[in-house]
SEZA-33215 format. One record per atom (N, C-alpha, C): residue in one letter; atom name; x, y, z. Coordinates in nm, 2 decimals, always signed. Each point is the difference from the previous one (the first is absolute). Layout:
N
<A, CA, <X, Y, Z>>,
...
REM end
This chain:
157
<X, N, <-7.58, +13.74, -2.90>>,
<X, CA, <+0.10, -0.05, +0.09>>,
<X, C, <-0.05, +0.00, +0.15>>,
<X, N, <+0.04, -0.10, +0.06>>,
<X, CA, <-0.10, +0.00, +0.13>>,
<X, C, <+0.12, +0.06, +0.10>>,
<X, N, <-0.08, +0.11, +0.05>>,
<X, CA, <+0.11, +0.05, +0.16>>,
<X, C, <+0.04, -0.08, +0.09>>,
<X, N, <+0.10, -0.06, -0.01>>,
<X, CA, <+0.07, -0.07, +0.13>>,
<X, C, <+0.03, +0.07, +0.13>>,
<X, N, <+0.00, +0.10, +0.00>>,
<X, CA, <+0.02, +0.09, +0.09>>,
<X, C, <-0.13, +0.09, +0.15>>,
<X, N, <-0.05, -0.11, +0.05>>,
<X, CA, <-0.11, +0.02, +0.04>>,
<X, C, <-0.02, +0.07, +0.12>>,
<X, N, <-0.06, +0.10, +0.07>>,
<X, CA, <-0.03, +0.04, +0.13>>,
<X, C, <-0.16, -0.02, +0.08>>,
<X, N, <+0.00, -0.03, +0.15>>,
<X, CA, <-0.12, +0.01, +0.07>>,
<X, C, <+0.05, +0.11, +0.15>>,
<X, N, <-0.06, +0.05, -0.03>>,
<X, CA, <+0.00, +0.08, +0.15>>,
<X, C, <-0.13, -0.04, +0.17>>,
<X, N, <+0.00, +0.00, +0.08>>,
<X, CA, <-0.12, +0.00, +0.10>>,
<X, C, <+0.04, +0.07, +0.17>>,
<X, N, <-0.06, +0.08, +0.00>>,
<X, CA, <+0.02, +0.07, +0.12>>,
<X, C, <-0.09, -0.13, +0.11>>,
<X, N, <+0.02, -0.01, +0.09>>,
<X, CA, <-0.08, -0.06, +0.11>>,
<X, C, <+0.02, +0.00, +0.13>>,
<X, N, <-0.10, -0.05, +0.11>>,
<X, CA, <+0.05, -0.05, +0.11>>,
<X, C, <-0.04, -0.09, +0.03>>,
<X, N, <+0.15, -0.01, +0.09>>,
<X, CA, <+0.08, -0.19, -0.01>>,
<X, C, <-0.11, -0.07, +0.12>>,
<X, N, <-0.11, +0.01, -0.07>>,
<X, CA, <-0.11, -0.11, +0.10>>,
<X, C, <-0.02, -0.14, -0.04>>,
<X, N, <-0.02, -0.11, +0.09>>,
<X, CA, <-0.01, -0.12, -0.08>>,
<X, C, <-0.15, +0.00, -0.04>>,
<X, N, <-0.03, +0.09, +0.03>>,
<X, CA, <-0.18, -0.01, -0.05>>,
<X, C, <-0.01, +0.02, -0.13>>,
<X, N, <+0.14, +0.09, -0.09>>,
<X, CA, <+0.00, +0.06, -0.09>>,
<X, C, <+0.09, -0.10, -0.12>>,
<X, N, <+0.07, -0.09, +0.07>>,
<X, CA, <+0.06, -0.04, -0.10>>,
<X, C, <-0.07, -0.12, -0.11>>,
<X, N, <-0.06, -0.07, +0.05>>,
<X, CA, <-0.05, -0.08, -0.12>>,
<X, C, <-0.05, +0.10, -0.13>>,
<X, N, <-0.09, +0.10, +0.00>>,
<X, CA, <+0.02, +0.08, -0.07>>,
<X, C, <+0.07, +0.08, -0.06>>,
<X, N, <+0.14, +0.03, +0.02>>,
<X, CA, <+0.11, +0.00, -0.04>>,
<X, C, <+0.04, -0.11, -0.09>>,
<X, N, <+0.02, -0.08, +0.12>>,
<X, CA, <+0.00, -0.15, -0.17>>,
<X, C, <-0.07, -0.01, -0.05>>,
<X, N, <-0.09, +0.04, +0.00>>,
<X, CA, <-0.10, -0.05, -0.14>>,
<X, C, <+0.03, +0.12, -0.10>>,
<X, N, <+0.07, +0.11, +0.02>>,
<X, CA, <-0.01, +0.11, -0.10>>,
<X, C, <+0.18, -0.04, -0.04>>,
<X, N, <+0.08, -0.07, +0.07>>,
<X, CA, <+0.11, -0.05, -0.05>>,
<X, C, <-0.05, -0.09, -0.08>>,
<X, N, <-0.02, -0.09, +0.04>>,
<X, CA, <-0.05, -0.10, -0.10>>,
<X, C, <-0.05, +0.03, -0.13>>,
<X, N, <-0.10, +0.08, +0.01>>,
<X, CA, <-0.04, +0.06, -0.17>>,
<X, C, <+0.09, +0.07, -0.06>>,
<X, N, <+0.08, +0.08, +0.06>>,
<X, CA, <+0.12, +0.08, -0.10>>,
<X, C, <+0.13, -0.11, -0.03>>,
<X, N, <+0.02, -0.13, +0.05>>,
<X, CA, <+0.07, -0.09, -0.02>>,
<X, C, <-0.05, -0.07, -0.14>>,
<X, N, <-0.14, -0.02, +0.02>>,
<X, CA, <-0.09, -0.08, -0.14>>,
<X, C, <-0.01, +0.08, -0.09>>,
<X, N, <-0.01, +0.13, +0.02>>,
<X, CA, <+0.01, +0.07, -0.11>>,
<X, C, <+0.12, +0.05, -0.09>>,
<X, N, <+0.12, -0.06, +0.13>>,
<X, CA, <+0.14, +0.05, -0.08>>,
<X, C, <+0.02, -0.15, -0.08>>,
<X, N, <-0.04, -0.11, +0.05>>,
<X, CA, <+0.04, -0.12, -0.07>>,
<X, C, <+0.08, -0.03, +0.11>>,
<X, N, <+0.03, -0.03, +0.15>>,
<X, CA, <+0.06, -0.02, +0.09>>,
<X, C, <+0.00, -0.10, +0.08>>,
<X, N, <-0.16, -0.05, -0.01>>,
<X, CA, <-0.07, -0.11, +0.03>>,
<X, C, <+0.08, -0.08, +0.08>>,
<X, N, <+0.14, -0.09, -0.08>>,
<X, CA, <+0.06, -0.07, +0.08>>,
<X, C, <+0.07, +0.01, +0.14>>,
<X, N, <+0.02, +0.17, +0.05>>,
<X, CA, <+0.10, +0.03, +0.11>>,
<X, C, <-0.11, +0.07, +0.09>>,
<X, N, <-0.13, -0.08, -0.04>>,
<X, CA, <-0.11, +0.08, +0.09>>,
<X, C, <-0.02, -0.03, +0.15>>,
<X, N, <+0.04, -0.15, +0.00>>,
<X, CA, <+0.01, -0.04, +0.15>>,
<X, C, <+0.15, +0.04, +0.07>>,
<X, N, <+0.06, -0.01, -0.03>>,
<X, CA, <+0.16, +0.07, +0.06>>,
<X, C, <-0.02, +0.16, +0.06>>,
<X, N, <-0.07, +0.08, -0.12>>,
<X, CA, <-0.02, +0.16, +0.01>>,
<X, C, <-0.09, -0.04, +0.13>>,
<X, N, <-0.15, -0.01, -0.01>>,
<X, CA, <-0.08, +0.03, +0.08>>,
<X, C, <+0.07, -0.04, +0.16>>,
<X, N, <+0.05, -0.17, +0.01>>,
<X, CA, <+0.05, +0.02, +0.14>>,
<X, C, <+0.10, +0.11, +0.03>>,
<X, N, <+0.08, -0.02, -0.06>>,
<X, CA, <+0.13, +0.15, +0.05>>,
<X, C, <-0.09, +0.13, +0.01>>,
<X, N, <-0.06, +0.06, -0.11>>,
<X, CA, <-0.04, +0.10, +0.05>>,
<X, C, <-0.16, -0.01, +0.14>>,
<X, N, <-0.04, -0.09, +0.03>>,
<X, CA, <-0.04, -0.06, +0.13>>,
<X, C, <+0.11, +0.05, +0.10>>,
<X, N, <+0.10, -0.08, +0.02>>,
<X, CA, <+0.06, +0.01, +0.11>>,
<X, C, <+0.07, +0.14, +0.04>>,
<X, N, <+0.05, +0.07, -0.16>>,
<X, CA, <+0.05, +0.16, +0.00>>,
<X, C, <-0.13, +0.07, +0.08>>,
<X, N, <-0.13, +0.02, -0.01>>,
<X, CA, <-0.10, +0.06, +0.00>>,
<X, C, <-0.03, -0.02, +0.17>>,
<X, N, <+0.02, -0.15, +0.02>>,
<X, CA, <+0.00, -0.09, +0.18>>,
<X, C, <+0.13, +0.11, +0.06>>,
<X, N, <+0.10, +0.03, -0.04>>,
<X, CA, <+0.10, +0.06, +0.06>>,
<X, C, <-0.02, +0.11, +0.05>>,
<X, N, <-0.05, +0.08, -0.11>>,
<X, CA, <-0.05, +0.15, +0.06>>,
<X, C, <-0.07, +0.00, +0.07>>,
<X, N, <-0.13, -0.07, +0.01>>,
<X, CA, <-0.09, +0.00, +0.09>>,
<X, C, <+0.04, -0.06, +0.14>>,
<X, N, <+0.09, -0.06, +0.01>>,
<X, CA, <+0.10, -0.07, +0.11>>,
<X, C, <+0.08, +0.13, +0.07>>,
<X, N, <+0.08, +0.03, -0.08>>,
<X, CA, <+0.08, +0.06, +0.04>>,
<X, C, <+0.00, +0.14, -0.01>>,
<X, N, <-0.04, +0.08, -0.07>>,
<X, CA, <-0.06, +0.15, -0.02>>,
<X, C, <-0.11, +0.04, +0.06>>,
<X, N, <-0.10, -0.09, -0.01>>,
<X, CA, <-0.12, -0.01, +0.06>>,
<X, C, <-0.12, -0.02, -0.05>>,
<X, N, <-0.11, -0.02, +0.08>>,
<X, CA, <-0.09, -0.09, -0.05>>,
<X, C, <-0.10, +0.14, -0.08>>,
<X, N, <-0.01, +0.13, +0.00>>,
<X, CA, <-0.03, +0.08, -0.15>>,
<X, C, <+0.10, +0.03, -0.06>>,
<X, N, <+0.10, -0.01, +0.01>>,
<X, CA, <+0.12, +0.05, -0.12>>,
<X, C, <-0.04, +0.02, -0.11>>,
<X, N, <+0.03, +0.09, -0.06>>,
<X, CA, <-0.04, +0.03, -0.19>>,
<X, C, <+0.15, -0.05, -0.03>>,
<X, N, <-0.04, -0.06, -0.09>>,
<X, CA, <+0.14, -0.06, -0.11>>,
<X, C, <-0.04, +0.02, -0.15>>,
<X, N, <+0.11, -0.03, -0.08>>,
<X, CA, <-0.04, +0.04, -0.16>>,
<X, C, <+0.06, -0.18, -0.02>>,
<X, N, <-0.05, -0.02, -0.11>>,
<X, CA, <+0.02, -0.12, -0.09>>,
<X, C, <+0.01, +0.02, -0.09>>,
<X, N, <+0.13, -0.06, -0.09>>,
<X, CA, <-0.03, +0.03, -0.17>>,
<X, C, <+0.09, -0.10, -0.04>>,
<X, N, <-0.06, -0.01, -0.13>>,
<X, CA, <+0.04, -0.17, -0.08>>,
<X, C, <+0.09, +0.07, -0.10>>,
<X, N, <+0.13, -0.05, -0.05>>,
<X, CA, <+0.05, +0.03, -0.12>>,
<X, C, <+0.02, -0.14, -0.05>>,
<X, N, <-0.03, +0.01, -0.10>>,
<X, CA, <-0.01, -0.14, -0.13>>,
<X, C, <+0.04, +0.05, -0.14>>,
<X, N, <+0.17, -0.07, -0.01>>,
<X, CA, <+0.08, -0.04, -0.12>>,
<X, C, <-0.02, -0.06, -0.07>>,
<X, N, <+0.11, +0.00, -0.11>>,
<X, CA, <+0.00, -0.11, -0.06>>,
<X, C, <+0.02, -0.11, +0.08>>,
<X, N, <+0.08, -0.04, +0.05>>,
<X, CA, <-0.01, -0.13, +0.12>>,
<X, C, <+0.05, +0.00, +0.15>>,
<X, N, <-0.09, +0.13, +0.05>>,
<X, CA, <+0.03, -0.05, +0.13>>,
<X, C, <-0.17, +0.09, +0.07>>,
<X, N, <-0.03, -0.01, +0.07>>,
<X, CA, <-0.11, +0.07, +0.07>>,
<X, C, <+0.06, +0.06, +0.16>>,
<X, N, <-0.01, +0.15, +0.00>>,
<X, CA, <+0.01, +0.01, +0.17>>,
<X, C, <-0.08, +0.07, +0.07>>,
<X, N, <-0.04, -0.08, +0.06>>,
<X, CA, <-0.08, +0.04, +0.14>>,
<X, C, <+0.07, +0.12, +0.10>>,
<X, N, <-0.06, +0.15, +0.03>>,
<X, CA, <+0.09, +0.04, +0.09>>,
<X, C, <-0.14, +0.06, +0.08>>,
<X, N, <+0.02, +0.03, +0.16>>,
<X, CA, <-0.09, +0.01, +0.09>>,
<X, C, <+0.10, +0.16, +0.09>>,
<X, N, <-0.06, +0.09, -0.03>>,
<X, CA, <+0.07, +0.10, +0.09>>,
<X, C, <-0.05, +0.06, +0.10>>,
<X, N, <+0.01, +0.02, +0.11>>,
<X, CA, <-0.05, +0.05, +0.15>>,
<X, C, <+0.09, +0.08, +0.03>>,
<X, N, <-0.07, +0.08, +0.15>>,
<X, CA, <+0.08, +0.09, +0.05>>,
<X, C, <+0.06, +0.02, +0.13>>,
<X, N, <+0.08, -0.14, -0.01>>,
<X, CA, <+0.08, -0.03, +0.10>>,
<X, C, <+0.16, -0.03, -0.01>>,
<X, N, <+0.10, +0.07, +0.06>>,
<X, CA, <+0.12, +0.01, -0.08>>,
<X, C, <+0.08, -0.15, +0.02>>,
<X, N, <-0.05, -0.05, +0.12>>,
<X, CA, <+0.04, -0.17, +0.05>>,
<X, C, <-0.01, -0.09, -0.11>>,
<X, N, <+0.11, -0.07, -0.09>>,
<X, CA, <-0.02, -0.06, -0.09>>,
<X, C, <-0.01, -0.17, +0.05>>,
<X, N, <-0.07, -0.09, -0.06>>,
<X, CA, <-0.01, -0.09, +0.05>>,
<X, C, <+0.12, -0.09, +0.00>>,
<X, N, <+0.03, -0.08, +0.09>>,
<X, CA, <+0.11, -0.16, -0.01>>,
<X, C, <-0.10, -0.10, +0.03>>,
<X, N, <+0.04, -0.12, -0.10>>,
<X, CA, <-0.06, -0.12, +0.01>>,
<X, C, <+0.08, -0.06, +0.09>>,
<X, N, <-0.06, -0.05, +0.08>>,
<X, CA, <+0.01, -0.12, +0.16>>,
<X, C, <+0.03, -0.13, -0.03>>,
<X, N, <+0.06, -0.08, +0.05>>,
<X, CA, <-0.04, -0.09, +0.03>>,
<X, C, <-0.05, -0.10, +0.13>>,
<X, N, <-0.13, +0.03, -0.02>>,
<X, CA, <-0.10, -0.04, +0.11>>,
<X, C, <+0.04, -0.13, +0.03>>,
<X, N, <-0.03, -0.08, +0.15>>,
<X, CA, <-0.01, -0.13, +0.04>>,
<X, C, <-0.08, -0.06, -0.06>>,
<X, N, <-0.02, -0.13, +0.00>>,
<X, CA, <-0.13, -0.11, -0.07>>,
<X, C, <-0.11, +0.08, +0.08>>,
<X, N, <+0.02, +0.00, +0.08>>,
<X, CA, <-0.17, +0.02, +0.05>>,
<X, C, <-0.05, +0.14, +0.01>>,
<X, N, <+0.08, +0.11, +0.00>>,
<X, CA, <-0.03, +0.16, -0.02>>,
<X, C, <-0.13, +0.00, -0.09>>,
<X, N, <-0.06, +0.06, +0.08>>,
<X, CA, <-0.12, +0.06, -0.11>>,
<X, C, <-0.02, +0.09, -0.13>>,
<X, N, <+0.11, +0.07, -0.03>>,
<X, CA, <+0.05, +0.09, -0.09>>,
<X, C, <+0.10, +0.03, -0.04>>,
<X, N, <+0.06, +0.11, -0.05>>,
<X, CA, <+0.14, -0.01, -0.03>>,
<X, C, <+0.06, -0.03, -0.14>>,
<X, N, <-0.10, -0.10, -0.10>>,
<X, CA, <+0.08, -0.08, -0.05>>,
<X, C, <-0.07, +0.11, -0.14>>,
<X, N, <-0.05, +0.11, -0.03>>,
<X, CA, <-0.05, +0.09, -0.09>>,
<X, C, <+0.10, +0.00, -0.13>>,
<X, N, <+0.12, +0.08, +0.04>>,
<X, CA, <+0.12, +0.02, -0.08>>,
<X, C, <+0.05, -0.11, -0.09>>,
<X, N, <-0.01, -0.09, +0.16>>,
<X, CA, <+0.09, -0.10, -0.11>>,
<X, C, <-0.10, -0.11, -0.06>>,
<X, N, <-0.13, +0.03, +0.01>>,
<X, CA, <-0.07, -0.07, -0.12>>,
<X, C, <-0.02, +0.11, -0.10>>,
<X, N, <+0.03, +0.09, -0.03>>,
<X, CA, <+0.00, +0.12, -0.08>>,
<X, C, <+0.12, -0.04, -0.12>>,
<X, N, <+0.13, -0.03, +0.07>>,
<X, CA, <+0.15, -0.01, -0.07>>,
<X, C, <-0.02, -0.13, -0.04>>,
<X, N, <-0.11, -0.14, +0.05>>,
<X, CA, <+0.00, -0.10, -0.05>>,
<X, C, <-0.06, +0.00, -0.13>>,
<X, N, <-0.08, +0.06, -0.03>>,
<X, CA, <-0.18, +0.00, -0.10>>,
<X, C, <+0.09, +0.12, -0.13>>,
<X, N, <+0.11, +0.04, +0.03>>,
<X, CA, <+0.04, +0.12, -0.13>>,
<X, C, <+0.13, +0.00, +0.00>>,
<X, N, <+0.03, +0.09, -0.14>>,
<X, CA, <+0.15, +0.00, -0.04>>,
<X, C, <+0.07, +0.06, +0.11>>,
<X, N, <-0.05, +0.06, +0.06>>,
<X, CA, <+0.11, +0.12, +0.10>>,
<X, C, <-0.12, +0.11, +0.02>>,
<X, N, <+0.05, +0.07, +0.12>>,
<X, CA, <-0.06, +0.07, +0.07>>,
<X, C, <+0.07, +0.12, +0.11>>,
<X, N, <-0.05, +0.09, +0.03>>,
<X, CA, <+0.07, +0.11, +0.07>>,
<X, C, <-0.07, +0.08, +0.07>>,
<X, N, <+0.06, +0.08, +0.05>>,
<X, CA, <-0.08, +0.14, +0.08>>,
<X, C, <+0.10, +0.11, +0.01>>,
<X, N, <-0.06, +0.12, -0.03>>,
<X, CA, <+0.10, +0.12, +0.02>>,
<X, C, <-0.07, +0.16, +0.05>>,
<X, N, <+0.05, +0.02, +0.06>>,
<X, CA, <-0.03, +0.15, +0.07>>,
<X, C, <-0.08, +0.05, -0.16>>,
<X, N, <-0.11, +0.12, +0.06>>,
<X, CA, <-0.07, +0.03, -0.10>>,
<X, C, <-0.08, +0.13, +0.06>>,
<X, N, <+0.08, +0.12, -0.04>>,
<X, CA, <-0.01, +0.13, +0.11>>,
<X, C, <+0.02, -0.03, +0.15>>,
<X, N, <-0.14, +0.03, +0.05>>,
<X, CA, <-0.04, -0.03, +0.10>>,
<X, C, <+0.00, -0.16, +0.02>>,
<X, N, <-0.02, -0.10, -0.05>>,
<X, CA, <-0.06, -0.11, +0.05>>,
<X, C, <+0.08, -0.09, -0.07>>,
<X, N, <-0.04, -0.15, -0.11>>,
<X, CA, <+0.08, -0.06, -0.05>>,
<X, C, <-0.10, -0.09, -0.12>>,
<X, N, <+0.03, -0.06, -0.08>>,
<X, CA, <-0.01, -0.07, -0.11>>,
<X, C, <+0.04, -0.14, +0.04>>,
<X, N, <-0.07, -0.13, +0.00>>,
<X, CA, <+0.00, -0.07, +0.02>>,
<X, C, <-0.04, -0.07, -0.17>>,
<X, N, <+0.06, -0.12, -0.05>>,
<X, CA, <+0.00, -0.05, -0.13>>,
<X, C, <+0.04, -0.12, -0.01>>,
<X, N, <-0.07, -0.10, -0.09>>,
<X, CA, <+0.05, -0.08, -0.03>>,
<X, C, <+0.01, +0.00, -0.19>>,
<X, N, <+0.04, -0.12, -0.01>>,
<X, CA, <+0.03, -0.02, -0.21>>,
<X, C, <-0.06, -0.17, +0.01>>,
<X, N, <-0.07, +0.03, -0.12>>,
<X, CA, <-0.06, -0.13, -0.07>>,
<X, C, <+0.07, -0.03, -0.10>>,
<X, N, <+0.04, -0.08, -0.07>>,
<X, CA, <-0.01, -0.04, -0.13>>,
<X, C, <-0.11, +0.01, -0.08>>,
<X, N, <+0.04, +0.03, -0.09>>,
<X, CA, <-0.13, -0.07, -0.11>>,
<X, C, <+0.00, -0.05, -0.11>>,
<X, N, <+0.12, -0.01, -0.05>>,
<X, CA, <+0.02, -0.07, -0.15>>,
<X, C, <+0.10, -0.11, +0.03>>,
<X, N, <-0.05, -0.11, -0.07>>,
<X, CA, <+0.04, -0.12, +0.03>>,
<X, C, <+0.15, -0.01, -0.02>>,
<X, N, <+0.02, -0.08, +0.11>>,
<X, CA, <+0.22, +0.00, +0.05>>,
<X, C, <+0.02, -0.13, -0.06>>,
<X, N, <+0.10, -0.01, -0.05>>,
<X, CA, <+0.07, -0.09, -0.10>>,
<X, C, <+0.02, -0.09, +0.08>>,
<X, N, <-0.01, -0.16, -0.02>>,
<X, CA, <+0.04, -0.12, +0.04>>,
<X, C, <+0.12, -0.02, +0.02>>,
<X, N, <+0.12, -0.01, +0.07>>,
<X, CA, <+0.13, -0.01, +0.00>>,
<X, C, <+0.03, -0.17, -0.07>>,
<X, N, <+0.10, +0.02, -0.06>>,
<X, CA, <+0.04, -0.12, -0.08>>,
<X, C, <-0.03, -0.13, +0.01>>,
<X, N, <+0.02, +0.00, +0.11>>,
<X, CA, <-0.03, -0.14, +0.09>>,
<X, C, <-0.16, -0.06, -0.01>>,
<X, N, <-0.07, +0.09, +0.00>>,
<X, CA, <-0.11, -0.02, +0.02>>,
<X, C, <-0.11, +0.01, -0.15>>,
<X, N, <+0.06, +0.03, -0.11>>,
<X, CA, <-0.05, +0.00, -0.11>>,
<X, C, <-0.10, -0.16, -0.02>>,
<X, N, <-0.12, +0.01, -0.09>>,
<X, CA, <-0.01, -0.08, +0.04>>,
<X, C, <+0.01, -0.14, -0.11>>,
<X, N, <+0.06, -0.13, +0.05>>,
<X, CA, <+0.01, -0.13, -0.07>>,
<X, C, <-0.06, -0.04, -0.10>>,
<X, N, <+0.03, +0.02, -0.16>>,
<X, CA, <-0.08, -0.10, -0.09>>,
<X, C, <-0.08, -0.16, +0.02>>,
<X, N, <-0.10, +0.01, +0.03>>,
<X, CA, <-0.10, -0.08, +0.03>>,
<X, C, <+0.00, -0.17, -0.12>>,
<X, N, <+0.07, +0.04, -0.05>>,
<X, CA, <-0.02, -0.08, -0.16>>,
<X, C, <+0.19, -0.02, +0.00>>,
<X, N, <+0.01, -0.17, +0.00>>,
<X, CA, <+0.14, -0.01, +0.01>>,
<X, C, <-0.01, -0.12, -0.15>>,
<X, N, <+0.14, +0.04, -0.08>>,
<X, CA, <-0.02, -0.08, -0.10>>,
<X, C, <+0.10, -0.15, +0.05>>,
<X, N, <-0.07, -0.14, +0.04>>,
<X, CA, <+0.06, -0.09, +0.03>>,
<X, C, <-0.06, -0.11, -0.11>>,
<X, N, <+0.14, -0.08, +0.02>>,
<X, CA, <+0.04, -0.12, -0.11>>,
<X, C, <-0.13, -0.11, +0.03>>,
<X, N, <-0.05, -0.07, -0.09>>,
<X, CA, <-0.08, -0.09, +0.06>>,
<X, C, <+0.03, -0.11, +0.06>>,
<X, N, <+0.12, -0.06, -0.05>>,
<X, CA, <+0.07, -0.09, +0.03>>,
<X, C, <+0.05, +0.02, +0.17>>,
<X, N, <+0.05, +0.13, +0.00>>,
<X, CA, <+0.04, +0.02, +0.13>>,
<X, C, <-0.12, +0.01, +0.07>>,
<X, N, <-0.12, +0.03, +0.01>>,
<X, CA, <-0.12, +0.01, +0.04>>,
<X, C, <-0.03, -0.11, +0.07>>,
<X, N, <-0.01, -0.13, -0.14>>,
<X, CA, <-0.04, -0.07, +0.05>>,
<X, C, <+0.07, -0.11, +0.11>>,
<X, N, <+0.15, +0.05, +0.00>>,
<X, CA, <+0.10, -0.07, +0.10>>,
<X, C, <-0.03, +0.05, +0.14>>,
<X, N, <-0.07, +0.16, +0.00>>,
<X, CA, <+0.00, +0.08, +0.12>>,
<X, C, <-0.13, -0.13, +0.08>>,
<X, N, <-0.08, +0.02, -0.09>>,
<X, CA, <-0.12, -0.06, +0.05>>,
<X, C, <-0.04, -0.12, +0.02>>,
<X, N, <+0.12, -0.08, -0.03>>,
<X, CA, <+0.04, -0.13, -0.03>>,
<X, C, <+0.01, -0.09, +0.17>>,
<X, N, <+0.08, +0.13, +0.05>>,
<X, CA, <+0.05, -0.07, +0.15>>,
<X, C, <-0.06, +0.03, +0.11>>,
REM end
């Protein structure tokens, strides 16, 4: 029976020097869980989680990361040690920044932050098992059984 119930842990600090490296070790525990599909969604959000701390905690801050992966959902959580929880902005067109959060809440199911002793937990949620088509959108039998006669009247004019 295969464990659905998956953990990753990583201690680090929130340097941009450090993160591609980070993704790449997300990325293999994604391929290896079979996750493949929500690998571009995860990597940017946990990008921008990782850009925050180092923004705003500071540029060594140690933060923890850890992946939990269900049966169908994956979450990303990033914890530091700063009790200030973040709010997503909304920045002007031309602001240079700002817009972290809320491409965070765009790329995932939902997302949050909560006090965490000292500091806070910052998270987002992925899906991962395929969401049902709503009615509407099922899709059209391709193959229609029509009269020939009527066919050839359609084609006639």
């Amino acid at each position: 029976m295969e464990d659905l119930d998956r953990h990753y842990e990583l201690r680090l600090t929130a340097e941009p020097c450090r993160f591609g490296v980070v993704r790449r070790i997300v990325q293999a525990h994604l391929r290896h869980w079979n996750l493949t599909a929500v690998t571009d969604q995860t990597l940017l959000g946990l990008t921008e989680l990782l850009a925050n701390v180092h923004q705003h905690v500071g540029p060594a801050a140690r933060c923890t990361l850890r992946l939990h992966a269900g049966a169908d959902a994956l979450t990303v959580e990033v914890s530091d040690s700063s009790p200030e929880l973040p709010q997503a902005h909304c920045p002007e067109p031309l602001d240079a920044g700002g817009r972290g959060l809320t491409i965070v809440a765009g790329l995932c199911k939902e997302w949050g932050a909560q006090p965490d002793g000292d500091g806070k937990t910052v998270w987002f949620t992925v899906a991962t098992a395929p969401v049902q088509a709503p009615a509407l959108l099922q899709p059209v039998p391709l193959a229609l059984e029509v009269d020939a006669l009527e066919l050839e009247a359609v084609l006639a004019d």
